[in-house]
C-alpha positions, 0 to 999 in steps of 0.5 A: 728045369723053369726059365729062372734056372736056365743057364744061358750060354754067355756069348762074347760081348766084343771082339778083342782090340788091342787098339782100345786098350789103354796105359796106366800111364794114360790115366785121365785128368780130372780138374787139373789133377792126375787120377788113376782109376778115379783116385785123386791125391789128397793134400799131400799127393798120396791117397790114403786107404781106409783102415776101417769100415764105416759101421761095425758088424751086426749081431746074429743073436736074434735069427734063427738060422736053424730054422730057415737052413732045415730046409736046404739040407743037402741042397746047393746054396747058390740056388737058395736066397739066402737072408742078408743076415749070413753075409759080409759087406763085400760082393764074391768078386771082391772076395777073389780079388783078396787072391792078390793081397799077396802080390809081392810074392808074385813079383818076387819070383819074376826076378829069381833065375831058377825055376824050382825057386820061382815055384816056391814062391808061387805055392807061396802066393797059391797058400796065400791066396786063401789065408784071408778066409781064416775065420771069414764066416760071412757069405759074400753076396752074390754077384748079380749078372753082369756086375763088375770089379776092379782094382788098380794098386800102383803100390803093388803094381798090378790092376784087375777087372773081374765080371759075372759072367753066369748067373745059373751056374754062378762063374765069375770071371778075372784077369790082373796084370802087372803094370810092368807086364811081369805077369798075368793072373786069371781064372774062372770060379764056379763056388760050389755051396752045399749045407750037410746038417751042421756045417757048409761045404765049398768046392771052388771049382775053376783053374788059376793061370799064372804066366809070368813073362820074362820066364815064358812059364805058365803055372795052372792049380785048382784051390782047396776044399773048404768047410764052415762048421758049426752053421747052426750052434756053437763057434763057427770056425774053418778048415781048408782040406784036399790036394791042391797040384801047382803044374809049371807047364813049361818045365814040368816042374810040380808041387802038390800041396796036402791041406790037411783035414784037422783029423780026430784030435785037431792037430793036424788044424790049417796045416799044409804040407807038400814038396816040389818036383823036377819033370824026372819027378825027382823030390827037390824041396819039402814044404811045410806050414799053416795056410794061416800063418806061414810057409817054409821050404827045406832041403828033402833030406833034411826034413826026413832027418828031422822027422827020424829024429823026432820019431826017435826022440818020441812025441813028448806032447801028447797033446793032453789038453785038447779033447776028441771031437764029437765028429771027424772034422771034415764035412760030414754029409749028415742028413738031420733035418730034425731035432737039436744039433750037436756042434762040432767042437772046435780043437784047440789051435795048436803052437804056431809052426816050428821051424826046422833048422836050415829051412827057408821061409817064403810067406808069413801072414800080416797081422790083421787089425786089433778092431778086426773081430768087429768089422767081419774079421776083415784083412787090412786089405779087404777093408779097403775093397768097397770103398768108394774113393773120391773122383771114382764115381763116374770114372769106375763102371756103373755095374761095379759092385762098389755102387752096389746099394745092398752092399753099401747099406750093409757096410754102413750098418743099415741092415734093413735097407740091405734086405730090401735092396737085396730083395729088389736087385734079385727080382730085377734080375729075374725080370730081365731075365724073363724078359730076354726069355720071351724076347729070345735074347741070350745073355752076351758078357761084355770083358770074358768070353768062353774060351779053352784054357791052352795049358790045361785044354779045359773050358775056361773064360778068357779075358776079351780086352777093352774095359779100361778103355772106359767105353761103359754106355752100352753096359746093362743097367743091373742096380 
């Protein structure tokens, strides 16, 4: 292994101090005026979010993507630069922060005395978690080492600060919390990219924490597996597969989610089902729904009442219109690295979910923008991430990826500059990198050290306190 693979043992970068945090309520006054995370009000007190982004997406028609990915078959992508073309506008932190576009869910369940209802809310909020990569086919950039995010939503009452704080292998850190101290969210994400022929593969290695306080409950998963097919011909489309188990680890309460694979004939496509059990393992409610529409939750005797009755009734839809895939739909490891490639056909999305009479809802997906196809398939929510509101610069951290010049000249449509300035902040990277190499300096993270997760005794990256008390002169100049 050379010194540009070298995975560089992160150290903490400052002790935790309680002192040096600071209140939302400590916000600093620029001109006069009250800010918050550099926000300044508009004319009528209330800043406005952004709806759309400054330039619609590129057309990918003209690169040859076969001809550069034929060589990284059954590679792991992260080790591979990849060209500007396969990405979106956004860092891969700005990516995990979408995580809390469903927030509420959060703060819901803070309020609801019995404990198998709280985690029906929080398997809401694990489903939800990921219904913003339905038809997300861009690659997020790369985080640099050291890069930075964070998010501050008086709206939905939480903040966030995530950091790079690995580069070989790629972690990223995060930790958010609720203004109100209700909860705390936090985890560690190690995306693990691999190409098999004609699709990519991502195992989104790390734990998800979820504490909330009033209830002194702590809540720890791992999300689903996800593929993107058809990287090389015919429509790109995602499915989400594999058992995702939410623990409570104060009651023994469980939930195991099934993401199911869309199978030979796609009926099975974006479907999620599951059921929550007591410590006595007892089955107390069935889940049910799609990831990319919605959730319900419902009585186990019901449901298998209901599912009696239809087997009794016999399928009347035979689903007649859709035709077999040429492969089954889960990533097929296939190791062609020549010739032409066959897509694999998309199955026809089926009616949206049934509900079932005496089921109780618990999540539905908002509707995304009429101009979404043409800004990367962005939520509402995620068109907002890189925006660079008035006041903010200065005030954010220089290492946040909103300052980030490839991101920001391919958010504007710029696509040569982003090439070039991806390029230029790669080989910065791998200077300083040599550079601590011959020095003998190892890397020192400055908001996360490593750490044991204390529910799952696994390593994990614990957040060390201190950024929003906006000390940044020490940090590394990474743009």
């Amino acid at each position: 292994m050379n010194s540009e693979e070298e995975f560089y043992d992160a150290e903490t970068g400052l002790e935790s101090d309680d002192s040096c945090e600071v209140s939302f309520k400590d916000a600093p006054v620029y001109e006069g005026k009250q800010t918050s995370n550099g926000r300044v009000p508009s004319e009528n007190g209330v800043w406005e979010r952004r709806t759309t982004l400054p330039a619609p997406m590129f057309s990918r028609n003209d690169f040859s993507i076969w001809g550069f990915l034929k060589k990284c078959i059954g590679m792991e992508l992260s080790k591979i630069t990849m060209p500007v073309v396969f990405n979106e506008p956004l860092s891969f932190l700005q990516r995990i922060t979408e995580y809390m576009e469903h927030a509420y869910l959060i703060h819901k369940a803070c309020t609801m005395s019995d404990s198998i209802e709280r985690m029906q809310l929080v398997a809401a909020f694990a489903v939800s978690a990921v219904a913003s990569q339905w038809d997300r086919t861009g690659k997020p950039f790369n985080p640099l080492l050291g890069e930075t995010y964070e998010l501050t939503r008086e709206d939905e009452s939480y903040r966030l600060i995530s950091e790079q704080v690995s580069h070989h292998p790629p972690i990223s850190a995060f930790f958010a919390e609720s203004l109100s101290q209700d909860f705390v969210f936090h985890g560690s994400i190690y995306p693990k990219l691999k190409f098999w022929g004609k699709s990519v593969e991502a195992e989104p290695k790390g734990t998800m924490t979820l504490e909330l306080s009033k209830h002194k409950e702590a809540y720890t998963w791992t999300n689903p597996m996800c593929c993107v097919h058809n990287v090389i011909l015919g429509k790109l489309w995602i499915e989400q597969y594999g058992t995702v188990e939410i623990v409570n680890h104060s009651t023994g309460d469980k939930c195991v989610l099934n993401f199911k694979p869309c199978g030979m004939f796609g009926k099975e496509l974006h479907r999620v089902e599951g059921h929550i059990q007591d410590k006595n393992k007892k089955k107390r409610r069935v889940i049910y729904g799609k990831w990319t529409e919605c959730l319900y939750t419902i009585e186990p005797k019901v449901y298998e009442a209901n599912k009696k009755a239809e087997k009794k009734n016999g399928d009347t839809k035979k689903h007649k219109q859709v035709r077999p895939l040429t492969a089954l739909c889960i990533c097929s490891k296939e190791q062609n690295t020549g010739g032409a490639v066959d897509a694999d056909e998309m199955p026809d999305v089926q009616e949206t979910v049934t509900m079932i009479p005496g089921s109780t809802l618990q999540w539905r997906i908002a509707p995304r923008p009429a101009h979404s196809a043409q800004m990367y398939n962005f939520t509402s929510f995620a068109m907002t991430l890189n925006e660079l509101e008035p006041g903010m610069e200065g005030v954010i951290a220089p290492t946040d990826c909103r300052l980030r010049p490839d991101i920001r000249a391919m958010e504007n449509g710029d696509i040569d500059t982003a090439s070039q300035e991806k390029e230029r902040l790669e080989e910065k990277q791998r200077a300083a990198r040599r550079e601590r190499a011959k020095d003998g300096e190892d890397w020192s993270t400055r908001w996360f050290h490593q750490g044991v997760n204390p529910y799952t005794g696994t390593s994990d990256w614990v957040y060390t306190g201190g950024y929003f008390d906006r000390k940044y002169s020490d940090l590394p100049d990474i743009y």
